[in-house]
GUNU-826085 format. One record per residue (C-alpha): x, y negated, z negated. Coordinates in pm, whole numbers, plus 32768, in hexadecimal, padded with zeros to 4 digits. Each point is the difference from the previous one (the first is absolute). Layout:
<<X Y Z>>
...
//
This chain:
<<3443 45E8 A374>>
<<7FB5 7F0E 8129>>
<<8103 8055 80D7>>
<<800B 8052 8172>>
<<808F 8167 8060>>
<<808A 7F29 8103>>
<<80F3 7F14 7F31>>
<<80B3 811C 7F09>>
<<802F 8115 80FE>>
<<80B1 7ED0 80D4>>
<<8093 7F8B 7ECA>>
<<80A3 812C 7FB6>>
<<808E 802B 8140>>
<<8089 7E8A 8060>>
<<8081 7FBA 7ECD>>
<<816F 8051 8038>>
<<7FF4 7F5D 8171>>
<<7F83 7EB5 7F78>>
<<80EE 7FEC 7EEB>>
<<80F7 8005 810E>>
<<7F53 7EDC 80B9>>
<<7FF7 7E97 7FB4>>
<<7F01 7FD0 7F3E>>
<<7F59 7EE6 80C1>>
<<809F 7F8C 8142>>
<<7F2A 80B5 8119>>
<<8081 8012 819B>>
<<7E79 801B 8023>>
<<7EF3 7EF6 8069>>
<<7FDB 7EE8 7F13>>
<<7EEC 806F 7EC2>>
<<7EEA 7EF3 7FBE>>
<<802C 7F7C 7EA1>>
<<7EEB 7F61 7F7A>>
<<7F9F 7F2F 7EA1>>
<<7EAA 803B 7F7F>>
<<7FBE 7F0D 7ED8>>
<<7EE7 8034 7F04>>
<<7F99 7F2B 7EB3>>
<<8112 80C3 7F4C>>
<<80B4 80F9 80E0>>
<<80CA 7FF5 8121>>
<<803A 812F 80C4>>
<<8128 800C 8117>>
<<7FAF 80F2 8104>>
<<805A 807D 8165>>
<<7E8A 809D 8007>>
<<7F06 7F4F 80E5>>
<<7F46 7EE4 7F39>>
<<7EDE 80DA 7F97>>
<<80DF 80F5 7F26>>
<<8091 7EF6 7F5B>>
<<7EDA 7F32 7FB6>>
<<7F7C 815E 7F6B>>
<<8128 8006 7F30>>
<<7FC6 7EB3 7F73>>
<<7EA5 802B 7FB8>>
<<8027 8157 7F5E>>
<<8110 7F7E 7EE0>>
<<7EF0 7EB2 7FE7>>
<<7EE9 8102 7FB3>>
<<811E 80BE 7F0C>>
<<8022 7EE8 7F4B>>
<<7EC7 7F66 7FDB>>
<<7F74 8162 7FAC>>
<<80F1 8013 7EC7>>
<<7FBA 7ECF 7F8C>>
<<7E86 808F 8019>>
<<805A 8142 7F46>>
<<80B2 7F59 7EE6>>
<<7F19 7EC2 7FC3>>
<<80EB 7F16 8075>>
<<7F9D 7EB3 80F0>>
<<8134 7F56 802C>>
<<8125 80FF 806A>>
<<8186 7FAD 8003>>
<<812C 8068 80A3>>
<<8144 7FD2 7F31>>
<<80F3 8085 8123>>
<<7FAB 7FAD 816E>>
<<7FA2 814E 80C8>>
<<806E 801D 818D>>
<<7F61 8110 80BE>>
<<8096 8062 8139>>
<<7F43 810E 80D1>>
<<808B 80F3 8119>>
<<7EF1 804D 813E>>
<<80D1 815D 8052>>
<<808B 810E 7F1F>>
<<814A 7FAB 8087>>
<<801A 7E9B 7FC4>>
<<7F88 8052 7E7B>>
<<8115 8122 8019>>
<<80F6 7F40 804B>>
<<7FD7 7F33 7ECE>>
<<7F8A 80F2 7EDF>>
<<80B7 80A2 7EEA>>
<<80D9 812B 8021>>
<<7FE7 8112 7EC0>>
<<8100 8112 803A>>
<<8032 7FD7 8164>>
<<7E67 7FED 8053>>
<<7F32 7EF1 8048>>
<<7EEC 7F9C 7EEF>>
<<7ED3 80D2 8027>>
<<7EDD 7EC5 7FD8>>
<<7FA9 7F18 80EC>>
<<8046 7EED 7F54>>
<<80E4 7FA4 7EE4>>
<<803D 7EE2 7F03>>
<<8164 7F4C 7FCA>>
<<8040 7F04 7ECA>>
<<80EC 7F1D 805D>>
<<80AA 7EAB 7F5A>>
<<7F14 7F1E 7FBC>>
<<7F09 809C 8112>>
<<7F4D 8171 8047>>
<<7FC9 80AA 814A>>
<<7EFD 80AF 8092>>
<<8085 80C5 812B>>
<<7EB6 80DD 80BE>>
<<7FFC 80D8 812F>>
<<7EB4 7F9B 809C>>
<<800F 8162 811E>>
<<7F93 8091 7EA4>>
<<7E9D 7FD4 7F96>>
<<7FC7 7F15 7EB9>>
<<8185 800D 7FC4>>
<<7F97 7EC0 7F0C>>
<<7F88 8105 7F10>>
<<8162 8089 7FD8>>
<<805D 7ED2 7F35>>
<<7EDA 7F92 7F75>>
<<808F 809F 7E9B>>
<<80F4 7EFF 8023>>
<<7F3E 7EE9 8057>>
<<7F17 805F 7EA2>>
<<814E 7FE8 7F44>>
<<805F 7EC5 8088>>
<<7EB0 7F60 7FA8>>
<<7FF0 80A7 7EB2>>
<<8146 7F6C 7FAC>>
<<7FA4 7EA9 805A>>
<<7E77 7FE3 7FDB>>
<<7FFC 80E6 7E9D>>
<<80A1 7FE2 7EA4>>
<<80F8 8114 7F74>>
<<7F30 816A 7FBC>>
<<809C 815D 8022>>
<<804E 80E6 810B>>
<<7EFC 80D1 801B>>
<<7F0E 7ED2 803B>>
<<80D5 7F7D 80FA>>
<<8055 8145 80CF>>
<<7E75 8049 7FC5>>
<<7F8C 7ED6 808E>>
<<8107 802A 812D>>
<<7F77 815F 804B>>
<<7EBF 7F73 7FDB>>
<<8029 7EEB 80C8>>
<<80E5 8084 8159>>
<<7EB0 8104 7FFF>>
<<7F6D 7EE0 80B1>>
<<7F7B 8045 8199>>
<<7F85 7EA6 8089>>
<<7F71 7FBD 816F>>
<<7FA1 7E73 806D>>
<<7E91 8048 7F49>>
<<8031 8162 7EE9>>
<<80CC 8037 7EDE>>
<<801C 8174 7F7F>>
<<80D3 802F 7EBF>>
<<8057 80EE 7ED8>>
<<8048 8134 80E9>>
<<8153 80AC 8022>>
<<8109 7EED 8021>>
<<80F7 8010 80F4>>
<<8169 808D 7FFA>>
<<80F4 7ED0 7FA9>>
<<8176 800A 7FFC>>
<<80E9 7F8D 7EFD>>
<<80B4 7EC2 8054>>
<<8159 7FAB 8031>>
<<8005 7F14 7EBA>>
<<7F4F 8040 7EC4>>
<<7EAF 7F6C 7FD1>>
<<8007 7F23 7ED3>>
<<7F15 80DC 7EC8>>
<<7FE2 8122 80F2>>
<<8025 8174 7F62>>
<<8158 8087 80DD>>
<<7F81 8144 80C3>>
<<7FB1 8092 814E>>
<<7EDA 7FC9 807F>>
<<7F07 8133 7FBC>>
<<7F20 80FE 80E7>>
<<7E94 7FD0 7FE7>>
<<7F8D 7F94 7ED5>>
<<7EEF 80A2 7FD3>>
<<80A9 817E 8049>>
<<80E5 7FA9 7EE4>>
<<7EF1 7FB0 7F15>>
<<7F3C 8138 8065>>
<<812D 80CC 7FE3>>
<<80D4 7F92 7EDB>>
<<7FB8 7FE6 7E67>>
<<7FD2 7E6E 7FED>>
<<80D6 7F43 7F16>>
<<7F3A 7F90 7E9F>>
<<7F5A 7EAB 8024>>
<<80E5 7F6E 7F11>>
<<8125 8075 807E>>
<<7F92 7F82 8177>>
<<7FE6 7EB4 7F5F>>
<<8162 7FE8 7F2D>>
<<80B5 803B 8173>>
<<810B 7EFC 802E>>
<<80C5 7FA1 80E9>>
<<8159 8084 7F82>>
<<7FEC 8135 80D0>>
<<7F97 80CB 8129>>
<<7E9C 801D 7FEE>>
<<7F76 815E 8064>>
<<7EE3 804E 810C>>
<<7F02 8047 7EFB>>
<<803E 7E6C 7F8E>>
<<7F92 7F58 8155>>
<<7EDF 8104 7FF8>>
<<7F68 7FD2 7EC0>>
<<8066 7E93 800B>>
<<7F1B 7FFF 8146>>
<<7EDE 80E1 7F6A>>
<<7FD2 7F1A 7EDD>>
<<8010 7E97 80B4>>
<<7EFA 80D1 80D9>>
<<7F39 8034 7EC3>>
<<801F 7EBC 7F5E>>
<<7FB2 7F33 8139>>
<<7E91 80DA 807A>>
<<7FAA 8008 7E8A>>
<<801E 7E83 7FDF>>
<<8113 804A 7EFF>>
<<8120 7EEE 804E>>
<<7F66 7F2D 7F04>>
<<804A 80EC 7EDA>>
<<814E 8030 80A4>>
<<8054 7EAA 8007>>
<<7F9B 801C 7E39>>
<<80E1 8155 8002>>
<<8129 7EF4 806D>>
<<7FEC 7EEA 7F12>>
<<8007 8102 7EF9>>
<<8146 80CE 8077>>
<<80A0 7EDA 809A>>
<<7FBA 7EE6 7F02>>
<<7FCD 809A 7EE1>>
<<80B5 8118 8021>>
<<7F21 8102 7F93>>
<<8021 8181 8017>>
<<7F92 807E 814F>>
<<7EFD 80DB 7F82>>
<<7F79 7F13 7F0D>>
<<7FBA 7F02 814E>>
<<7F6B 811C 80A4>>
<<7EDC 8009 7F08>>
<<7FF3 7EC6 7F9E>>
<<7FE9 7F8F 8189>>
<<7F40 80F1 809F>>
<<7F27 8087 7EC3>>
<<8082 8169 801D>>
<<813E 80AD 7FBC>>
<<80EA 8068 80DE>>
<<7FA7 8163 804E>>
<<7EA6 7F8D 8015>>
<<806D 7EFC 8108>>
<<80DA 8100 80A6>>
<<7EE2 80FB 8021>>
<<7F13 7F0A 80B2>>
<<8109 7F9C 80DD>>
<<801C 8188 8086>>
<<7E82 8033 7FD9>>
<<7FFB 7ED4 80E5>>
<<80FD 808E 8100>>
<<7F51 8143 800E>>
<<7EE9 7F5F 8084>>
<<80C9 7F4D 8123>>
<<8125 8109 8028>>
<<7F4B 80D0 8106>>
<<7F84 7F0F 80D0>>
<<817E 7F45 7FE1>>
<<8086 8169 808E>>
<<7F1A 805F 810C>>
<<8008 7E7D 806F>>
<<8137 7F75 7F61>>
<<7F96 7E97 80A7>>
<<7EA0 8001 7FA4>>
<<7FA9 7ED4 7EFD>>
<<7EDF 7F15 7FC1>>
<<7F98 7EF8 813C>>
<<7FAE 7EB1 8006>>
<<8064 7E98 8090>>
<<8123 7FC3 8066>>
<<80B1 7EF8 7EEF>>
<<8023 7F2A 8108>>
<<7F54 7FC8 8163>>
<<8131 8080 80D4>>
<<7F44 7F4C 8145>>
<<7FFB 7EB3 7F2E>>
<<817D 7FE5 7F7E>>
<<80C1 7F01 80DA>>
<<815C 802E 806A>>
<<80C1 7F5A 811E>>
<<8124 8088 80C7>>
<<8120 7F7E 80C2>>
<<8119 8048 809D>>
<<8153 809C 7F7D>>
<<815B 7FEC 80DF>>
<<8071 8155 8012>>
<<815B 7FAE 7F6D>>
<<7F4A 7F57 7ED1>>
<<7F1B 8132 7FD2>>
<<813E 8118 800F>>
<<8096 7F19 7F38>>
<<7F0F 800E 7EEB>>
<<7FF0 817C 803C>>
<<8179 7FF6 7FCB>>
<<7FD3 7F46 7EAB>>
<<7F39 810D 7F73>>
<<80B7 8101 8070>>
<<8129 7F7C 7F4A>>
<<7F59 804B 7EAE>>
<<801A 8194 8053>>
<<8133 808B 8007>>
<<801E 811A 813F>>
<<7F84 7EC1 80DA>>
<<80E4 7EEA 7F5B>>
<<8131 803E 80D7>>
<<7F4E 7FF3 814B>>
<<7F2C 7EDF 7FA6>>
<<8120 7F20 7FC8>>
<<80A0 8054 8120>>
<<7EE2 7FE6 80B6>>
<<7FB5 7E97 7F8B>>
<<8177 7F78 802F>>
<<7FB8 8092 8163>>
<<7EC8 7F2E 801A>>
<<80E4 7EC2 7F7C>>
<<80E5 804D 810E>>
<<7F1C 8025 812D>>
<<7FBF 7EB1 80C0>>
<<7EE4 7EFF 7F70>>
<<7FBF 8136 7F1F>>
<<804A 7F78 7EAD>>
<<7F07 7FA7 7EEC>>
<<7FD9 7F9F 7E95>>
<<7F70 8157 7FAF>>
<<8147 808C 8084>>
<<80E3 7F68 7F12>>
<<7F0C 7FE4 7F0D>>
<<800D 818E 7FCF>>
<<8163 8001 8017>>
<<8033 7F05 7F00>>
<<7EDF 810B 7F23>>
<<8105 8123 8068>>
<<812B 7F22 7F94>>
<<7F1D 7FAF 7E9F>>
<<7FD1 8157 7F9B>>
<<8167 805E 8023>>
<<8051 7EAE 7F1F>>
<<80BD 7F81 810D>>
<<7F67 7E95 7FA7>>
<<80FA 7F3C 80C0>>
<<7F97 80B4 8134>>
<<7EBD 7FDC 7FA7>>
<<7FC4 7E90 7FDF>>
<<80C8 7FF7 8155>>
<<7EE4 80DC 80A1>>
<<7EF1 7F21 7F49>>
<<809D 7EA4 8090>>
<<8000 8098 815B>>
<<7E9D 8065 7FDB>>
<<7F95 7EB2 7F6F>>
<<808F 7F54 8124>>
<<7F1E 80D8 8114>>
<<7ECC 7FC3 7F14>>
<<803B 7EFB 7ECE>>
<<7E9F 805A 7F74>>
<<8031 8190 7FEE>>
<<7F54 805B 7EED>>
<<80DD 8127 7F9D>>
<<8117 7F7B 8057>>
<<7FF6 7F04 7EF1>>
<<7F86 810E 7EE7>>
<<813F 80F0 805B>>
<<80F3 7ED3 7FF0>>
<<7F8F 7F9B 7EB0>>
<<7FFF 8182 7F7C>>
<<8168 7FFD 80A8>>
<<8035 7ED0 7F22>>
<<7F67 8074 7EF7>>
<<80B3 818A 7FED>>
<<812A 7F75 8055>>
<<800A 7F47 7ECB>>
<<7F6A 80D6 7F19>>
<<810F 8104 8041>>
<<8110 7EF1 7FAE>>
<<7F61 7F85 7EB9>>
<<807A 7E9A 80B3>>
<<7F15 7ED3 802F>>
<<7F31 8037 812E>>
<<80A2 7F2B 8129>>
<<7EF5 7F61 80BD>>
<<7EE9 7FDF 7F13>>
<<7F61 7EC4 8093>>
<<8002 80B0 811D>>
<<7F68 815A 7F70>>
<<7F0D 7F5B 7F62>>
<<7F91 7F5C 812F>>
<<8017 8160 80C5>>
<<7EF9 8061 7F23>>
<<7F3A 7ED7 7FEC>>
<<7FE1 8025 8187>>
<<7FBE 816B 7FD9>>
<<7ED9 8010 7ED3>>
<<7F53 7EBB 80DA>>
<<7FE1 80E2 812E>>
<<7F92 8156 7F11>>
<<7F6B 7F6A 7E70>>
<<7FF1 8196 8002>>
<<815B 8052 802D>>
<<8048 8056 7E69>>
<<817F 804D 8022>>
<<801A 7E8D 80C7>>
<<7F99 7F78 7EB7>>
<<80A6 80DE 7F1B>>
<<8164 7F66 80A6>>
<<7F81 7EC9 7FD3>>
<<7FBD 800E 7E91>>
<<8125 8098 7FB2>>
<<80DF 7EEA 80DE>>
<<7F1B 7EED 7F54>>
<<80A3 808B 7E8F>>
<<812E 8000 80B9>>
<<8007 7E92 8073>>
<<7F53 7FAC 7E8F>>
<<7EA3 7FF3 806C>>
<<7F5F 80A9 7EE8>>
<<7EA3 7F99 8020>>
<<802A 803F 8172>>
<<8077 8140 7FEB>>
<<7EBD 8068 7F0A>>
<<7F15 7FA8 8107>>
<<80B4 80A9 8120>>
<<803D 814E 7F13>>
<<7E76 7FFA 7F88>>
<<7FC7 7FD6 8189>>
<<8085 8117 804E>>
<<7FAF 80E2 7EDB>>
<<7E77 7F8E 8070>>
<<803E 80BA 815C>>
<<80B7 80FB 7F62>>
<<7FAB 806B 7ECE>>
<<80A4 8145 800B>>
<<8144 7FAD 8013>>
<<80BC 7FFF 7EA5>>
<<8108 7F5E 8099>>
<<7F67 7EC9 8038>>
<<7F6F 8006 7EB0>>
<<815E 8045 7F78>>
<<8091 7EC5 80A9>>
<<7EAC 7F35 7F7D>>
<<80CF 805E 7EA5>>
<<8156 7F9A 806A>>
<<7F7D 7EB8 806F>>
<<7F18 7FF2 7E97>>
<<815B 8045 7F4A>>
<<80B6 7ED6 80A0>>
<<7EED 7F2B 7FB3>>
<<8013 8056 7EAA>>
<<7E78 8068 800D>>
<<807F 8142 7F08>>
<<7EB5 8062 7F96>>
<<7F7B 802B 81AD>>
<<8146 80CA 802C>>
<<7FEF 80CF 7EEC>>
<<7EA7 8088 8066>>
<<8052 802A 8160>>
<<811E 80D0 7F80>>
<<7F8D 80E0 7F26>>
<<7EF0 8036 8126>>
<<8128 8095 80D3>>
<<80D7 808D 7EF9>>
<<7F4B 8131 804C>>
<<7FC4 800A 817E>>
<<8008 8148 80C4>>
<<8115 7F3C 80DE>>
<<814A 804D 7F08>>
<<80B4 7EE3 80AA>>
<<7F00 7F2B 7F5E>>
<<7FCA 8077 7EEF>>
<<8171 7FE9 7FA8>>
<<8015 7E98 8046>>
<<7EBE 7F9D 7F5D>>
<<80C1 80AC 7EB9>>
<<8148 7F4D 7FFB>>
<<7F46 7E98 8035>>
<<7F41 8077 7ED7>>
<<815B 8033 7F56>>
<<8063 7F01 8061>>
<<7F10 7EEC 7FBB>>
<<8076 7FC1 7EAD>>
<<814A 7F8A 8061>>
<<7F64 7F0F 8117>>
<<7F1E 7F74 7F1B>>
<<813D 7FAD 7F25>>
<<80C8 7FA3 80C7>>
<<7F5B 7F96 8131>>
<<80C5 80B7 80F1>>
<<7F5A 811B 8112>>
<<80A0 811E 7FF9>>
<<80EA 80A3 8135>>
<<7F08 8075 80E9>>
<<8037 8153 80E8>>
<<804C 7F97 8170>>
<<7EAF 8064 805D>>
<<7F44 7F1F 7F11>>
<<7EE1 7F7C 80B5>>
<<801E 80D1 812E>>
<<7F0D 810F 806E>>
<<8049 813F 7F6D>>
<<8025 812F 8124>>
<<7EBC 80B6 7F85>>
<<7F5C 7EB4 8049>>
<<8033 8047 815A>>
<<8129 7F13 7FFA>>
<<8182 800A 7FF7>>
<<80D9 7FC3 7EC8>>
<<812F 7F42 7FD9>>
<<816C 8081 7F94>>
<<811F 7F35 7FDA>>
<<80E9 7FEE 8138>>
<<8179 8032 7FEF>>
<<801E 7EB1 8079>>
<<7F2B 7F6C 7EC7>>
<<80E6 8105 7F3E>>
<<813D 7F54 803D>>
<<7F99 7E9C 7F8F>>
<<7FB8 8067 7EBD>>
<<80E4 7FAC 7ECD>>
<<80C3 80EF 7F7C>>
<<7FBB 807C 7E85>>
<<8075 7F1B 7EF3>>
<<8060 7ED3 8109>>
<<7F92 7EAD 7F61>>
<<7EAA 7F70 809B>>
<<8043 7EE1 80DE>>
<<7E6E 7FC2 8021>>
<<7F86 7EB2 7F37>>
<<7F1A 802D 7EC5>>
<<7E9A 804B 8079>>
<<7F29 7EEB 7FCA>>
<<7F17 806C 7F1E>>
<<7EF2 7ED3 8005>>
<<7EA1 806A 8085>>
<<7F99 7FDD 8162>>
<<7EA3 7F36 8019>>
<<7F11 7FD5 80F5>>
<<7F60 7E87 8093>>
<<7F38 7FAC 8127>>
<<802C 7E98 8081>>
<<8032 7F24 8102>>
<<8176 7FB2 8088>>
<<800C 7E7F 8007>>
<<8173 7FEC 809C>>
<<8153 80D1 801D>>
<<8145 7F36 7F93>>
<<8155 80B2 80CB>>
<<80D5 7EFE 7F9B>>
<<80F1 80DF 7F69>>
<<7FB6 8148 80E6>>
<<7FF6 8121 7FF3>>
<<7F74 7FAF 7EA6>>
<<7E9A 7F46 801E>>
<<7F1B 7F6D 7F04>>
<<7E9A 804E 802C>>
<<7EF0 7EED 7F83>>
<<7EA6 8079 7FEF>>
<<7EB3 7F7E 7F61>>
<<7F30 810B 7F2B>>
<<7F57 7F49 7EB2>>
<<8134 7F31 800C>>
<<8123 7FC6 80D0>>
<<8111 8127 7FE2>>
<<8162 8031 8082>>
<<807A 813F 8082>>
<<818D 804F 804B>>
<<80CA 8116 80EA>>
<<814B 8029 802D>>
<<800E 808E 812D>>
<<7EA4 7FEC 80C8>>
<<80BA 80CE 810C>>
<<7FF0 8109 7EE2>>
<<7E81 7F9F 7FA7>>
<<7EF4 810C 8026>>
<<7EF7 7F78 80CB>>
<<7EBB 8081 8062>>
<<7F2C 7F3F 8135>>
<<814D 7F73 8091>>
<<8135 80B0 80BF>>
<<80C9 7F10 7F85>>
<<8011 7ECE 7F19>>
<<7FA6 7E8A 807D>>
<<8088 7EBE 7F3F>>
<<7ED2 7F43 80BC>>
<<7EE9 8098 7F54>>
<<7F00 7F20 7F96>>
<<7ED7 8014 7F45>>
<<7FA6 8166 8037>>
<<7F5B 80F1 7EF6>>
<<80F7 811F 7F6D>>
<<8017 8111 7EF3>>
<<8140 8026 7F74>>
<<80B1 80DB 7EED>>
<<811B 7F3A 7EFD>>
<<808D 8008 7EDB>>
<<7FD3 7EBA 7F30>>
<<80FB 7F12 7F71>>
<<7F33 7F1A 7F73>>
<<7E8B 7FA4 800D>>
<<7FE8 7F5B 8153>>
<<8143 8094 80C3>>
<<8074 8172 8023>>
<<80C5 80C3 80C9>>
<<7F5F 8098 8164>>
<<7FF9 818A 8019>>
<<7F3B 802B 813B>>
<<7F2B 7EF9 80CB>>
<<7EAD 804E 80C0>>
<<7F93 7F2A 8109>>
<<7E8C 8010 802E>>
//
């Protein structure tokens, strides 16, 4: 365990006296914040330029190693990573998790968040990186590598955080560090406490059979023995060129669903026990040298020349920097008091206001579905800095919850859409950004729209049932049965019961859509996250209670129109407003069409904040419903 004597004996005794502290606000001498910028990291740091550049460079060797390790060229990142980095044990104290009244006992530790992980490192410890490392091999796996089991996953983890890298040499497959569970659970990760050294528990304990190592789910606590032999094995399959085999073994259990044991053979040309015995014949040949050297591993080239990796570095205003501080913070409990006070005392101090500020705020006011106060934080923040990335994902998630947990038409949707536009131009990684988008696209009528921005994001993250279980909600409103049927009996039986239990009543229910053409009442929290995803669910508010109808009250709403929503691409010759707000729509495809809206106040648009009655020859996408064979009726308009 790579920490310093140092840190937990201090830990353990200033823990009480800075809980009683503001978390943030200082009488001392200013602290130097500083941004040091790589090709795919960012690290925020009060440590002189050097540390931080080191920083940067060591998660750049991280990843390209794993993409190394697992065959992979081209990586991804489905949820944007910050990585902020303490230069003293007290700064990093300040800000780290409190268990039972103690501080955290790693030097580093790894916080999921909405829409966005941290990385939080105390660089007065030595290779503190390595501490979350495990995570970092998660977050890859789960958006560089298709579905598999937990045992591969947690193996190649292990595996994987064993990794010690200078600017030149890369040593890996020794004893991996100690790593500490985070805050939020890890989408497909085994629930359990992290274990001792693995290799004293496989020395010391019976090991599990092969077969049973490989039928672990995810439905409960894993046990010490399961990150072990999870370890051991990824160990064995990756020296002994095995991955290959592994990646046969797969198909067979995961496509075509055959018996574990009859995968084993067929896959790796041996039966299980066989398998299992050359796995501990194989750790009896490394276990002593693990023990006596528990970092010792196999040298060679670094992944990636650490003196060769650019990065640049500016600036940060101190009350920016605390301020982002004070936005992670929020997202753990013990510190979530102090760091709203402390950033409404920032707001208050002269010229010491910020976007980041209220930005937070508005995050704190989101997760206690306090959407009103929310958006109010979000419009402040816009009007300090109108191009703030996050700001303009968390006021479209504000949108978008806020909705979801009324059942109502999303208000704003032009302008949602557009949030997200903005946001998945600046990040075409950013998978949930996408996943919104498809599922306001169905929303405004955009099916076709709404396919490509679903498959987007299923591409980046492939793990995620959830988005695959939307790709089916937006297949069944497109009438595309056969699609939705597959993708559903694909989740029926997902480890994730919320799933599972949705993907079964659409399968229920498909017959009586197909007749009569209606969807059926969707849960609030259709199309939102679910909270193992690492995201926040939806309930109904008592506000959205009271609007409801009560039982047996005669509907009031007209008859749905039931005629099917196409797609066209043209060009907009003209806009007639002559009897506004309705507007008539004449565009040239293979022939000349007309297009109608009541209201094109009420008109989803995407490309435009707001509609113009002088456009003129422009191309567009739109979504209608026909009335005859050259006019129809407008659903949503795209300007392009």
């Amino acid at each position: 365990m790579i920490v310093r004597t140092s840190l937990l004996g201090r830990c353990c005794t200033l823990v009480l006296g800075l809980l009683a502290l503001p978390v943030l606000l200082h009488a001392d001498n200013k602290i130097h914040w500083i941004r040091v910028s790589s090709a795919h990291f960012s690290v925020l740091t009060d440590a002189p330029e050097k540390k931080g550049r080191e920083i940067a460079v060591r998660f750049e060797q991280m990843r390209a190693g794993f993409g190394q390790m697992l065959s992979r060229n081209k990586l991804q990142t489905s949820e944007p990573i910050e990585i902020i980095a303490f230069a003293t044990d007290e700064g990093y104290a300040r800000a780290a998790p409190v268990v039972q009244g103690r501080l955290i006992g790693q030097p580093a530790f790894f916080l999921p968040g909405d829409g966005r992980n941290y990385f939080v490192l105390d660089l007065a410890a030595t290779d503190s990186w390595r501490s979350v490392s495990h995570w970092y091999a998660h977050l890859l796996l789960n958006s560089n590598y298709p579905p598999t089991q937990p045992w591969f996953d947690e193996g190649i983890a292990q595996f994987f955080s064993s990794m010690r890298l200078d600017n030149q040499q890369m040593q890996i497959g020794g004893e991996p560090p100690a790593w500490e569970p985070p805050r939020s659970e890890v989408p497909g990760h085994p629930a359990g406490a992290a274990p001792g050294p693995l290799a004293t528990l496989l020395s010391t304990q019976a090991w599990m059979p092969l077969a049973d190592l490989f039928a672990t789910g995810t439905s409960k606590p894993a046990s010490p023995l399961f990150f072990a032999q999870s370890w051991i094995t990824l160990h064995y399959l990756i020296q002994k060129n095995k991955l290959s085999e592994t990646g046969v073994y797969f198909g067979l259990v995961q496509l075509q669903k055959a018996p574990v044991e009859e995968a084993i053979v067929k896959a790796y040309g041996m039966s299980g026990a066989q398998l299992e015995q050359e796995i501990k014949s194989y750790f009896q040949g490394i276990a002593s040298a693990l023990q006596t050297l528990p970092n010792a591993a196999p040298g060679g080239p670094a992944p990636a020349d650490g003196q060769n990796i650019g990065t640049s570095t500016q600036e940060v205003q101190e009350s920016e920097a605390l301020a982002l501080v004070a936005e992670m913070m929020l997202r753990l409990p013990e510190h979530r008091q102090a760091a709203e006070q402390d950033l409404l005392t920032m707001i208050a101090a002269p010229k010491g206001e910020n976007a980041i500020q209220h930005r937070a705020l508005g995050w704190a006011a989101l997760r206690d579905k306090k959407y009103d106060n929310a958006e109010a934080e979000f419009a402040q923040a816009l009007e300090f800095d109108h191009g703030d990335f996050w700001t303009h994902y968390y006021s479209a998630l504000t949108k978008y919850r806020a909705a979801k947990g009324t059942g109502k038409p999303t208000p704003g949707l032009p302008n949602l859409m557009q949030d997200l536009l903005l946001v998945s131009d600046a990040d075409p990684e950013f998978a949930e950004a996408f996943n919104m988008l498809a599922m306001a696209r169905l929303e405004g009528g955009g099916m076709h729209s709404a396919v490509d921005a679903i498959r987007i994001a299923i591409q980046l993250s492939p793990r995620n049932e959830m988005y695959t279980l939307n790709l089916a909600t937006i297949q069944m409103a497109a009438k595309n049965w056969d699609v939705a049927t597959q993708l559903l009996e694909k989740l029926k039986d997902s480890s994730n019961p919320e799933i599972a239990q949705t993907a079964r009543q659409d399968l229920q229910d498909l017959p009586t859509l197909k007749k009569y053409g209606l969807l059926p009442e969707r849960a609030p929290q259709r199309g939102a996250a679910p909270a193992a995803q690492g995201k926040t669910t939806v309930s109904s508010t008592p506000e959205a209670d009271s609007d409801e109808e009560p039982e047996g009250a005669p509907s009031t709403q007209p008859a749905p129109d039931r005629r099917p929503i196409k797609f066209l691409k043209a060009r907009l010759l003209h806009v007639d407003c002559t009897r506004a707000p309705s507007a008539v729509l004449t565009l040239q495809g293979t022939r000349t069409m007309k297009f109608r809206t009541a209201d094109y106040h009420a008109l989803s648009l995407v490309g435009a904040e707001t509609f113009s009655c002088d456009w003129r020859d422009i191309p567009v996408a739109i979504n209608y419903r026909a009335g005859g064979e050259s006019d129809g009726d407008l659903v949503s308009l795209e300007i392009q």
